[in-house]
MARSE-949797 format. One record per residue: residue number from 1; x, y, z of N, C-alpha, C in turn. Coordinates in steps of 0.1 Angstrom, whole numbers, plus 5000, padded with zeros to 4 digits. Atoms other than C-alpha are relative to their C-alpha. Layout:
> NUM	X	Y	Z	X	Y	Z	X	Y	Z
...
% end
This chain:
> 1	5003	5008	4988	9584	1235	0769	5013	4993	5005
> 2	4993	5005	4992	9610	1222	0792	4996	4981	5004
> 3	4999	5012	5003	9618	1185	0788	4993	4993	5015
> 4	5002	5005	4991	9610	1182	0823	4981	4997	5002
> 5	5011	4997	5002	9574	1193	0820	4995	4996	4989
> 6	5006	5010	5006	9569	1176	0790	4998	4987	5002
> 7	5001	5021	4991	9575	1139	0806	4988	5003	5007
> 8	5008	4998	4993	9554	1153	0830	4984	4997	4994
> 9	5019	4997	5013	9520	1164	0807	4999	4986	4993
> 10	5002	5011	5006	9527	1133	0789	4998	4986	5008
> 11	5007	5007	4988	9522	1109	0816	4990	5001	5005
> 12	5011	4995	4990	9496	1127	0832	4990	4996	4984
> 13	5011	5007	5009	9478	1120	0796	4997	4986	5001
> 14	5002	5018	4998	9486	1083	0798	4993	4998	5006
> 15	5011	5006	4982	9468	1080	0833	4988	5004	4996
> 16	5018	4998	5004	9434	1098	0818	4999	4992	4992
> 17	5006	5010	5015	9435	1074	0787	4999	4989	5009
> 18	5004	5014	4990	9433	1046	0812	4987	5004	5008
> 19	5012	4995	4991	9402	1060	0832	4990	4985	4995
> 20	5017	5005	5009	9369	1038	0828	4997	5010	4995
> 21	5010	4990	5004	9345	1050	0810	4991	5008	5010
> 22	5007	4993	4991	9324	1075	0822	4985	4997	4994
> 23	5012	5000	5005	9286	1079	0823	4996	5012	5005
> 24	5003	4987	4996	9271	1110	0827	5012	5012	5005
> 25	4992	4994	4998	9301	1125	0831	5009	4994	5018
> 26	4997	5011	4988	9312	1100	0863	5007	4988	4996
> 27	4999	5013	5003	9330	1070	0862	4991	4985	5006
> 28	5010	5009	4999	9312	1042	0853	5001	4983	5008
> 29	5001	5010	4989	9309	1011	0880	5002	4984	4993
> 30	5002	5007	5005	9315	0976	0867	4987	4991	5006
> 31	5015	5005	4995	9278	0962	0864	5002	4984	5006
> 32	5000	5020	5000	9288	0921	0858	5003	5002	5022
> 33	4998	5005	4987	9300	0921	0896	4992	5006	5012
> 34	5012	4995	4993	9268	0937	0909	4985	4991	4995
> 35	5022	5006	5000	9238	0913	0897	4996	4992	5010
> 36	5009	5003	4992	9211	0904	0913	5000	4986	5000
> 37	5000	5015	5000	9204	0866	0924	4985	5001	4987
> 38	5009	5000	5015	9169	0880	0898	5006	4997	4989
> 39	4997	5001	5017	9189	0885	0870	5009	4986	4996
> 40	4996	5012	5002	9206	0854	0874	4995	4986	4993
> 41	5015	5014	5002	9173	0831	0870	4993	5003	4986
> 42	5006	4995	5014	9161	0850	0835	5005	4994	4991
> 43	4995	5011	5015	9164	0830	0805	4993	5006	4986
> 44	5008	4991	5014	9153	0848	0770	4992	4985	4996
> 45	5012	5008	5005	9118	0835	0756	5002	5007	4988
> 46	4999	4994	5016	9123	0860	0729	4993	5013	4996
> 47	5004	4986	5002	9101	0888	0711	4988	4994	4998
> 48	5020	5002	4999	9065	0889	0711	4992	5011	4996
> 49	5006	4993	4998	9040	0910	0699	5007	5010	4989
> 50	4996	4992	5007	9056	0924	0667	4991	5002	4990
> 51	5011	4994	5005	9028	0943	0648	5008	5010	4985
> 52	4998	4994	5012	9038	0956	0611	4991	5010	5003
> 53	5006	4985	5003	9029	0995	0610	4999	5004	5013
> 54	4999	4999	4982	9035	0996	0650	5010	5001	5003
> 55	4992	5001	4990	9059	1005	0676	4990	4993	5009
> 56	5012	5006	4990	9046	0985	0706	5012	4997	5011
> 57	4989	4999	4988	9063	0991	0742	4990	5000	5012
> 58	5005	5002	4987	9055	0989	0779	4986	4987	4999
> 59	5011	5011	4998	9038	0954	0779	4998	4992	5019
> 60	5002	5002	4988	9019	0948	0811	4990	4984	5002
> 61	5004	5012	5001	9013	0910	0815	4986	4999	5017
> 62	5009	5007	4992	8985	0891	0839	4990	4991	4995
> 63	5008	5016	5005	8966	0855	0840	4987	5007	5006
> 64	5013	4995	4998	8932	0858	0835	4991	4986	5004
> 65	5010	5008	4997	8904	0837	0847	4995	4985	4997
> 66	5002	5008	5008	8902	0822	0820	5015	4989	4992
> 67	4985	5009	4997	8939	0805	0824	5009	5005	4986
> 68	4991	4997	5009	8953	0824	0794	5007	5013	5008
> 69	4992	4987	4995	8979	0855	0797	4996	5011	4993
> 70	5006	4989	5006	8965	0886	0788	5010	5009	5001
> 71	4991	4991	5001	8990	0918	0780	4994	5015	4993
> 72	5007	4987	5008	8980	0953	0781	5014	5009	4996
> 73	4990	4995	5006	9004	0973	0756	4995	5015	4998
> 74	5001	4986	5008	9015	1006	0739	5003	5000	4987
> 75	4999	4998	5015	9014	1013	0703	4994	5015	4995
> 76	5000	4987	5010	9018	1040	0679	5005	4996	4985
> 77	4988	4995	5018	9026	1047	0641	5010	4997	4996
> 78	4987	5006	5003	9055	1033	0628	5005	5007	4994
> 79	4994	4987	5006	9056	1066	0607	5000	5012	5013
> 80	5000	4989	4991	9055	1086	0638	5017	4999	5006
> 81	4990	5003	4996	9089	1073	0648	5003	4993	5018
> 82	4996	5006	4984	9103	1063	0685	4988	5013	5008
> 83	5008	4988	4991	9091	1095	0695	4981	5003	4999
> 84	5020	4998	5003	9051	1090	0685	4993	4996	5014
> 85	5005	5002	4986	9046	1077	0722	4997	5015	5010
> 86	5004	4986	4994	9043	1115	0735	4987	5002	4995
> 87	5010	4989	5006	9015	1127	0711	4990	4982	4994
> 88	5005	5015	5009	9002	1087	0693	4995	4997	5008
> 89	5001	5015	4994	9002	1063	0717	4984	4995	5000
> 90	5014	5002	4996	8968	1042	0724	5008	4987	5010
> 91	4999	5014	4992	8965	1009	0746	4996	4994	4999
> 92	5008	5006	5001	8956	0980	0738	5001	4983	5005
> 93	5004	5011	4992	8948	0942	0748	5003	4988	4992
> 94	4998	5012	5012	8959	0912	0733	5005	4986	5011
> 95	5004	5011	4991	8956	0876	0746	5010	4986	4998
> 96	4991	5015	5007	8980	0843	0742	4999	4988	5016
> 97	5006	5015	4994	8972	0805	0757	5013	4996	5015
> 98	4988	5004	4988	9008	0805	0776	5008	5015	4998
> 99	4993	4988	5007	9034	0833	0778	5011	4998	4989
> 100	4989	5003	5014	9058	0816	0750	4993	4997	4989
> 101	5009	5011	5010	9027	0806	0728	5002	5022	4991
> 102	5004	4990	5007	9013	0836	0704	4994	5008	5007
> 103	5010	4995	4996	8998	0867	0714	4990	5006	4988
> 104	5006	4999	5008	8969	0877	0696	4994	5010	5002
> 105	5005	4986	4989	8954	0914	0698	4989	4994	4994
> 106	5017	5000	5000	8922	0915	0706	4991	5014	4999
> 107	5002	4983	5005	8914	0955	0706	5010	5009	5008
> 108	4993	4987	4998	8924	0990	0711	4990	5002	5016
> 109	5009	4997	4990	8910	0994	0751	4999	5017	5004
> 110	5002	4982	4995	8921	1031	0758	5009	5005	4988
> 111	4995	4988	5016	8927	1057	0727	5001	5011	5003
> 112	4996	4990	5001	8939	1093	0729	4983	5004	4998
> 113	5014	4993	4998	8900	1116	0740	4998	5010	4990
> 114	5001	4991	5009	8910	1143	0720	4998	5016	5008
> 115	5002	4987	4993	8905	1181	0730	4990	5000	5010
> 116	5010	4999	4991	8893	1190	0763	4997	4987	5007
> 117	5006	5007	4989	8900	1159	0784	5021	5001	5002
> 118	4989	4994	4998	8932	1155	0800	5010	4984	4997
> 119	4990	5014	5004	8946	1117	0785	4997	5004	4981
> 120	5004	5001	5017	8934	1138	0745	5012	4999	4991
> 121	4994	5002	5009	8965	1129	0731	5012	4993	5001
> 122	4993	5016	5002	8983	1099	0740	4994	4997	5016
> 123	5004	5014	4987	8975	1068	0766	5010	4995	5000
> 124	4986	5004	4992	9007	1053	0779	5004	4992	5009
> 125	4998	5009	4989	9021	1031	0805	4991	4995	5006
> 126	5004	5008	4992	8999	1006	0810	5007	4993	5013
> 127	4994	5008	4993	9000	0988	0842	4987	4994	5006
> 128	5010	5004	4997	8973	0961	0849	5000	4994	5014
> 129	4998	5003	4988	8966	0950	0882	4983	4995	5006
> 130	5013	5002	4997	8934	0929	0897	5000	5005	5019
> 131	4996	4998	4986	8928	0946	0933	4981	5003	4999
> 132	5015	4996	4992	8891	0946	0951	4995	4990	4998
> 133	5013	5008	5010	8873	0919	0927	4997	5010	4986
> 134	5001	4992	5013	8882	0943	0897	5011	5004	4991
> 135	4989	4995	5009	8906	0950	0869	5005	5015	4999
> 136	4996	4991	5001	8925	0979	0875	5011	5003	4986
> 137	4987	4997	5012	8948	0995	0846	4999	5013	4999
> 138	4993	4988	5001	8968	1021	0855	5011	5009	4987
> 139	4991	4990	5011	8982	1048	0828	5004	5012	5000
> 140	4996	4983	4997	8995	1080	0821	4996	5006	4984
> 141	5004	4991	5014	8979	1104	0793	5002	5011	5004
> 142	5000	4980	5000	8983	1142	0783	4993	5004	4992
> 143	5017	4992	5009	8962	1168	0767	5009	5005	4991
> 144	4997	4990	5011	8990	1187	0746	5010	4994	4994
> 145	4990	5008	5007	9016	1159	0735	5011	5001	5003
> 146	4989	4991	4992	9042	1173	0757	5002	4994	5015
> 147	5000	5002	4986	9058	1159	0793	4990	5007	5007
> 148	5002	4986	4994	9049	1189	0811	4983	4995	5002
> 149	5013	5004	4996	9010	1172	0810	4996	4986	5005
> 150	5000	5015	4995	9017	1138	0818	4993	4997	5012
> 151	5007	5003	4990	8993	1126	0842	4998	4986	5007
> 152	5002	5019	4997	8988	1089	0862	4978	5000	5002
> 153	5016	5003	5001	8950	1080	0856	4997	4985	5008
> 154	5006	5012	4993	8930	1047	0868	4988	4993	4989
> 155	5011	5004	5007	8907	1026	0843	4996	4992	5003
> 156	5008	5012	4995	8882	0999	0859	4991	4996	4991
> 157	5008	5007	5004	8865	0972	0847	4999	4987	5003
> 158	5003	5009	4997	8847	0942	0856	5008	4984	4993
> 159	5002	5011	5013	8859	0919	0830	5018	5008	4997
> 160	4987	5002	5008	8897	0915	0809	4995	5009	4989
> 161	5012	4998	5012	8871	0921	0783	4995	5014	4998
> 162	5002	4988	4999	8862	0955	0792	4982	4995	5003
> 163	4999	4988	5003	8840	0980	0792	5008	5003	5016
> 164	4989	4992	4990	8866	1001	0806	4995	5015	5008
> 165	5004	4991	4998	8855	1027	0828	5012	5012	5001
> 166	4991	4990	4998	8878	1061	0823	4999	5009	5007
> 167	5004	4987	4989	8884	1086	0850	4997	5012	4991
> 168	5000	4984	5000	8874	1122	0843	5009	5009	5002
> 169	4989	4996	4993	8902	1131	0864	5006	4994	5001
> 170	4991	5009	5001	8940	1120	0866	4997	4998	5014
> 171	4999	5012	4988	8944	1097	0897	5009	5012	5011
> 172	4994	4992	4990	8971	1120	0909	5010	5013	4990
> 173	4992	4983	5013	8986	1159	0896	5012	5000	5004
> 174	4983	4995	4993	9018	1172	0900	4999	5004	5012
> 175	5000	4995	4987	9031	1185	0927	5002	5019	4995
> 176	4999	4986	5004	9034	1225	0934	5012	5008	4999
> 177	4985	4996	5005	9058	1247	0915	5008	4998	5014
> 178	4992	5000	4986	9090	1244	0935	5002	4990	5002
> 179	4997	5010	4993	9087	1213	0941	5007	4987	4991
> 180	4989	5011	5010	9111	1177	0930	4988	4994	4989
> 181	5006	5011	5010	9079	1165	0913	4984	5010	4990
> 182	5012	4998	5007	9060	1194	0896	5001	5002	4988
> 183	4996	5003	5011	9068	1187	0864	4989	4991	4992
> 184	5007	5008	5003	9043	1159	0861	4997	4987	5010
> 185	4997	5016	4991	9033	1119	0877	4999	4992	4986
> 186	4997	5014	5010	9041	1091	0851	5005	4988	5002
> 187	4993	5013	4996	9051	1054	0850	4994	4995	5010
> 188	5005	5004	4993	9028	1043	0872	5005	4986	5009
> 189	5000	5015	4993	9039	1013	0898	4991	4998	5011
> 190	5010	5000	4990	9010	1001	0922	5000	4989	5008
> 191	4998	5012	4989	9009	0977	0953	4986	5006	5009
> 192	5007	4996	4983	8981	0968	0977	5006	5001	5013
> 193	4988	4998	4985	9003	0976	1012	4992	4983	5000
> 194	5006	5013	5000	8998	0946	1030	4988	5002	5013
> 195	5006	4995	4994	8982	0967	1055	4985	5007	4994
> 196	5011	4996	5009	8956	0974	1034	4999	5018	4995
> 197	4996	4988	5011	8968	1010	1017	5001	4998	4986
> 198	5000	4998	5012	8963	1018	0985	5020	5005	4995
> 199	4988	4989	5001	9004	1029	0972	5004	4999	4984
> 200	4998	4996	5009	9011	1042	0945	5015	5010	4996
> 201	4984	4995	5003	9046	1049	0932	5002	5007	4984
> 202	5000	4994	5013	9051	1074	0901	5015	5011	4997
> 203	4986	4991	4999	9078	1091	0885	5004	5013	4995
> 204	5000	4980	5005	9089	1129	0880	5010	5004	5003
> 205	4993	4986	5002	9110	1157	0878	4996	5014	5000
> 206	5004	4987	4997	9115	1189	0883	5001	5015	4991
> 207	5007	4988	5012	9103	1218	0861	5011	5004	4995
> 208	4987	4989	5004	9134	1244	0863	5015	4987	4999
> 209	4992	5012	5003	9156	1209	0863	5002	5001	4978
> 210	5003	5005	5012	9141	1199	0826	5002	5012	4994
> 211	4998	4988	5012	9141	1235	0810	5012	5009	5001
> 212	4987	4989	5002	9174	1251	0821	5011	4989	5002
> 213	4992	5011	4999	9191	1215	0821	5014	5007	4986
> 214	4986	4999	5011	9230	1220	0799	4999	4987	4991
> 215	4995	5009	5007	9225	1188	0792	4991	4995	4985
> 216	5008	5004	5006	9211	1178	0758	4989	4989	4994
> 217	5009	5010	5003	9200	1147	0757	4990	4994	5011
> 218	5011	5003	4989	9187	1138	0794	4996	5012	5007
> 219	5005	4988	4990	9167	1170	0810	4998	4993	5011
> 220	5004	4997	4983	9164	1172	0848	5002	4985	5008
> 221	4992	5012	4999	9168	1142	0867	4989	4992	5007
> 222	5009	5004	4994	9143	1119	0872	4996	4988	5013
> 223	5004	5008	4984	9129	1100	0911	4989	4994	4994
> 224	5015	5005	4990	9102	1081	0927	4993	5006	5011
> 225	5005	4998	4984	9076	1092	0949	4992	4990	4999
> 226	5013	5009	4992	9050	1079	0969	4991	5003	5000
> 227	5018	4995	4995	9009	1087	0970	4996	4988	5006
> 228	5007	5013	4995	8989	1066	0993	4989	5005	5004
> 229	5011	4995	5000	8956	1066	0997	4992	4988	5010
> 230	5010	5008	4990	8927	1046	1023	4991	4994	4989
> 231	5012	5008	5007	8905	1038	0991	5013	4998	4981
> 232	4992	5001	5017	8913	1029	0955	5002	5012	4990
> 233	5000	4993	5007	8902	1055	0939	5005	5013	5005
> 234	4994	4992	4999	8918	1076	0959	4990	5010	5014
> 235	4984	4991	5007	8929	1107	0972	5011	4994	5006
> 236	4983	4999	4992	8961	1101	0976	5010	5007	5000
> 237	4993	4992	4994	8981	1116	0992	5016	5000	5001
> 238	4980	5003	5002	9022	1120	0992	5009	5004	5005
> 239	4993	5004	4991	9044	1106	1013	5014	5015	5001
> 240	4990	4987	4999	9063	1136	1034	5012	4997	4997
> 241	4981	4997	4999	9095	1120	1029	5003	4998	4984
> 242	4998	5005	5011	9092	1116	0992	5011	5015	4994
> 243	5006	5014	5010	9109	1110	0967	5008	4993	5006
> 244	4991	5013	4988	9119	1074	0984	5008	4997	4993
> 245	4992	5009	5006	9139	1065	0957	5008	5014	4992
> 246	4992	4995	5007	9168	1090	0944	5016	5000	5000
> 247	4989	5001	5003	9199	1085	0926	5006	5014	4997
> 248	4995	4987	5000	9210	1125	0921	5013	5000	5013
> 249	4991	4998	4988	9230	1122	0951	5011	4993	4998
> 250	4990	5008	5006	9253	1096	0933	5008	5013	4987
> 251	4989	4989	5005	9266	1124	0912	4998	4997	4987
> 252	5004	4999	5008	9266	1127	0877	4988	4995	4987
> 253	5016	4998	5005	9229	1130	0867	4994	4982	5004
> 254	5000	5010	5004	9226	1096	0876	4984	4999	5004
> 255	5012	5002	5001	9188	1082	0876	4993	4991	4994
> 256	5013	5014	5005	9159	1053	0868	4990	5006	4996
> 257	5012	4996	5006	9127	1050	0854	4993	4990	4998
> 258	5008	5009	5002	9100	1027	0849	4996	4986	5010
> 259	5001	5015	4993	9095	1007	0879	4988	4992	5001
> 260	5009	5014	4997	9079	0975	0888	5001	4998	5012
> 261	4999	5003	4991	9068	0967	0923	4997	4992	5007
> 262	5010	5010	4996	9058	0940	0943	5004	4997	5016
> 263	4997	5003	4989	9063	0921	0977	4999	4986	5000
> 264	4996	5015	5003	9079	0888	0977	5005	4999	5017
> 265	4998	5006	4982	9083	0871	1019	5003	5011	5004
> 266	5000	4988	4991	9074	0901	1032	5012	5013	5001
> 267	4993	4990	5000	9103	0920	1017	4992	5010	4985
> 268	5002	4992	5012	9095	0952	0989	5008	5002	4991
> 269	4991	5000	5012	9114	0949	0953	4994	5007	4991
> 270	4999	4989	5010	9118	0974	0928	5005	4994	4987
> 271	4991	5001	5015	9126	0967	0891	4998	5010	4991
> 272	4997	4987	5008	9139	0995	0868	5009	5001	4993
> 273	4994	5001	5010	9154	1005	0842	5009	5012	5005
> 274	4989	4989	4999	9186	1023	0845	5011	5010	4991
> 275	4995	4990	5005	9198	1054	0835	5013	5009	5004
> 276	4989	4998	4995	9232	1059	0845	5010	4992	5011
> 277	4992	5007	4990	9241	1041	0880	5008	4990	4996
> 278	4986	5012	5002	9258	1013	0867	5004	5009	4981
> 279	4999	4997	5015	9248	1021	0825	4986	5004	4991
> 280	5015	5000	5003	9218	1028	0805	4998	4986	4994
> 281	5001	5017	5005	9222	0988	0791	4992	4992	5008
> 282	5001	5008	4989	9210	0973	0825	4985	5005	5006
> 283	5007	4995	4993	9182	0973	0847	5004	4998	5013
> 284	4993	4998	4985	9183	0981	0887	4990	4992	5007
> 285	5008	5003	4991	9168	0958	0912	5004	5006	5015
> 286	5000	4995	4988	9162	0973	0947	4987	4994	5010
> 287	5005	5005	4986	9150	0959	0981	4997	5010	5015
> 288	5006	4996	4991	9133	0972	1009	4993	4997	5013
> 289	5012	5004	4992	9115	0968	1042	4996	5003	5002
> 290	5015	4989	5001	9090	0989	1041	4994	5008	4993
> 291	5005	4997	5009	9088	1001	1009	5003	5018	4995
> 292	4999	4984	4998	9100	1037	1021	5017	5003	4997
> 293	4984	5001	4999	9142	1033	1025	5004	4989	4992
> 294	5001	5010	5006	9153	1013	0999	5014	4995	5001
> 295	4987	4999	4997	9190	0990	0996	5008	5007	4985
> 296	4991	4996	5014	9218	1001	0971	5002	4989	4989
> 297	5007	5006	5012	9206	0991	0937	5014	4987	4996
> 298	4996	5008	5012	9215	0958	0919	5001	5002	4988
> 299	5006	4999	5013	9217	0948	0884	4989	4990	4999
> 300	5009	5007	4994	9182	0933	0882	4997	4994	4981
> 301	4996	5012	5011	9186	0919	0844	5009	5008	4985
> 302	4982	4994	5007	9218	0928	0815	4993	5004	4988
> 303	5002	4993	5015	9217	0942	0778	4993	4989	4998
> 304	5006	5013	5011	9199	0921	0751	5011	4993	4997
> 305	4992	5008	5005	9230	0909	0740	5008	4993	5006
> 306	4996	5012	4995	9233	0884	0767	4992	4997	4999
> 307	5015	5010	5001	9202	0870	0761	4999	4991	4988
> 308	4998	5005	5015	9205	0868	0724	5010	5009	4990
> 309	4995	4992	5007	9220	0877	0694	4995	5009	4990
> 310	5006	4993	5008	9207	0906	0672	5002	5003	4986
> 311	4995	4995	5011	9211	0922	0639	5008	5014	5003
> 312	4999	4988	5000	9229	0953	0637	4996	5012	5005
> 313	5013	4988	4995	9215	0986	0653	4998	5009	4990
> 314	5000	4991	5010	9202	1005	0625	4999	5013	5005
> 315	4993	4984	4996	9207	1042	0626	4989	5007	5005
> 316	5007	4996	4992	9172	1053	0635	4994	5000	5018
> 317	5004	5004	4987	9171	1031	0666	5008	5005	5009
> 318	4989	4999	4991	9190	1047	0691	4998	4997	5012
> 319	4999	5005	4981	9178	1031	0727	4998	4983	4995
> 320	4998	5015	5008	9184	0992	0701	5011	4997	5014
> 321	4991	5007	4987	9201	0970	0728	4998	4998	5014
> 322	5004	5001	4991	9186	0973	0758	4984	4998	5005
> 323	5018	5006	4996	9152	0963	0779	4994	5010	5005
> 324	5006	4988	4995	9128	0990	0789	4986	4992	5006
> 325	5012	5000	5000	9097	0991	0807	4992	4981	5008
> 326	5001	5012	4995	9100	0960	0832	4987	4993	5008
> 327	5007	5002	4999	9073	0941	0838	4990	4988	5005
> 328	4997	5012	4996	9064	0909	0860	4987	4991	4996
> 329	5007	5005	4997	9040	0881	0856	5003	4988	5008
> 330	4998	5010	4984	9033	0864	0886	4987	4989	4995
> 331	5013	5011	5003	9016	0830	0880	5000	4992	5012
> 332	5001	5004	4986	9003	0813	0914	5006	5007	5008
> 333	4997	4990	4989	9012	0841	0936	5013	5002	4995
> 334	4991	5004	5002	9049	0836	0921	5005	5008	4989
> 335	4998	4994	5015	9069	0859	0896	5006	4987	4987
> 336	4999	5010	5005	9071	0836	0868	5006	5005	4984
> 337	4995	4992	5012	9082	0859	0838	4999	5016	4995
> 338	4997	4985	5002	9095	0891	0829	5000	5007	4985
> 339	5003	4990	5011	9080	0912	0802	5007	5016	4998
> 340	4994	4986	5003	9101	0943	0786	4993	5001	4987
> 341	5009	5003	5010	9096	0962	0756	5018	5005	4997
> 342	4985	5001	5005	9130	0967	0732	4995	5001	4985
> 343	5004	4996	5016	9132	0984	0699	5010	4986	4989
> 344	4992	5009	5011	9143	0961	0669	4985	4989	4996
> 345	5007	5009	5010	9127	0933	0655	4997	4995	4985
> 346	5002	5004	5015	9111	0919	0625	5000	5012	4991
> 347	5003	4987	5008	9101	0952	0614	5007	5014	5006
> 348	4987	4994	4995	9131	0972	0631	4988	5013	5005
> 349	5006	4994	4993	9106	0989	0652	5002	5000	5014
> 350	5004	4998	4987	9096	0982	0687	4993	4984	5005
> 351	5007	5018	4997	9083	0944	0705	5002	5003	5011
> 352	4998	5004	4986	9077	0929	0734	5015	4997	5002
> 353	4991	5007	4999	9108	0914	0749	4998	4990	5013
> 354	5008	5010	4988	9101	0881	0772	5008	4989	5008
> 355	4991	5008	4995	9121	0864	0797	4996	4993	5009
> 356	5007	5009	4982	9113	0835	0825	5010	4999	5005
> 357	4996	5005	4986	9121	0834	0858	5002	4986	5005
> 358	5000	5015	4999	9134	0799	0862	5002	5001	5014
% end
């Protein structure tokens, strides 16, 4: 090689070793000079809800009647691994006096049906919500332990306390081959409009996405749509311009999951967990005025390890560090604390993770 062309090559190495990092094959955004005025106000409360012989994730907080905080959760096997939430999971209910006090379970509310229903082998993403004069709790179950059957269901009941009435039928199906969302509906996020619509926001991918994906560790790329419906229980229906929320267009694979929704002075806010746009460490807040076009995502709260300090990530844990599964409780009309769930703990499983909104 010619001295000249070697200076050359070797320079041109120097300038890639300086790159940022990448994510998904993209360079990666510096998050710190994108947060939200949300993630600013979060102050760590801590871990909650750590159950010896349990993983326990997606905790879905709400004050009850009875002036305590009630939290409907997910739990599985602690011998099933991280992954026992496809085929394990159940749901259950557990009660504490304040949200920094103890929570205490109180039972298992929804359990895997078994053969021949279509939630017989796991129950999933809780999401509780009081709408009509009745306790709604939205989830997602499958019949074969596998995406590919993930469904969004609806369970009513009068009472915190149950009896829980379970649909027969999921709330809402996939969509048809071909399409960004027939893969599945999961992750349920629900809002009464203010116009009195039922809306329902759920999340998916697309079939030939997830099975001929190169990539090995994230298949296909997952959105938001919309179903909205005139009654509660439905049908609903889905919005022509869906999905309202996708990150694919940002370019390498980039994508969310698990939102939370609400409506704070008449604007629509989104909290999610992020999967690529800034990092997978962070979550995304996003703003709206209508609930349909949304703005370009914040960071809407940071790793665990600004919050606090941990132990080590042991080698089974591999999503240790970060908050999943965001989750608001609003006390007097007001978000007043933010429930995740986050592997580690006492028992180097799985916990709540609990933060207030000062």
């Amino acid at each position: 090689m010619r001295r000249r062309e070697f200076v050359s090559n070797t320079l041109l190495l120097s300038a890639v070793a300086m790159l940022p990092k990448f994510s998904f094959g993209m360079p990666e955004p510096d998050w710190r000079k994108e947060v939200s005025p949300l993630a600013k106000r979060l102050k760590p409360v801590g871990r909650a809800l750590e159950m010896e012989g349990y993983y326990v994730w997606c905790n879905s907080p709400i004050m009850g009647p009875d002036g305590k905080v009630h939290v409907f959760f997910s739990r599985w096997p602690a011998k099933k691994g991280m992954g026992g939430w496809i085929n394990s999971s159940e749901i259950a209910h557990a009660v504490a006096d304040h949200p920094e006090a103890s929570f205490q379970y109180v039972s298992t509310v929804l359990a895997p049906r078994g053969t021949g229903f279509w939630d017989g082998t796991t129950c999933h993403n809780p999401h509780i919500k009081f709408v009509d004069g009745k306790y709604c709790l939205f989830y997602m179950g499958n019949s074969n332990g596998k995406t590919n059957t993930k469904r969004i269901g609806l369970a009513t009941a009068d009472s915190l306390y149950g009896p829980w009435v379970r649909p027969a039928i999921p709330l809402l199906e996939a969509g048809p081959e071909g399409a960004w969302d027939d893969h599945c509906t999961t992750n349920p996020a629900f809002i009464k409009h203010p116009n009195g619509q039922y809306w329902l926001y759920y999340k998916s991918w697309n079939n030939n996405d997830y099975y001929n994906s190169t990539d090995p560790v994230i298949r296909g790329n997952r959105k938001y749509g919309l179903a909205i419906a005139d009654k509660l229980e439905g049908p609903y229906v889905r919005f022509v311009g869906n999905p309202v929320v996708d990150y694919s267009r940002k370019g390498g694979n980039r994508q969310f999951e698990d939102a939370f929704v609400w409506v704070d002075q008449g604007k629509f806010n989104m909290l999610a967990r992020d999967m690529g746009v800034y990092n997978q460490e962070v979550g995304l807040h996003i703003r709206s005025r209508d609930g349909l076009s949304w703005d370009e995502p914040k960071v809407g709260y940071k790793p665990v390890r600004d919050y606090v300090q941990e132990p080590p990530a042991p080698l089974n844990l591999k999503r240790y560090g970060r908050l999943e599964r965001p989750q608001i409780l609003f006390i007097k009309g007001k978000p007043a604390y933010l429930f995740t769930a986050s592997q580690g703990g006492v028992y180097m499983t799985a916990s709540s993770f609990i933060l207030k909104i000062s």
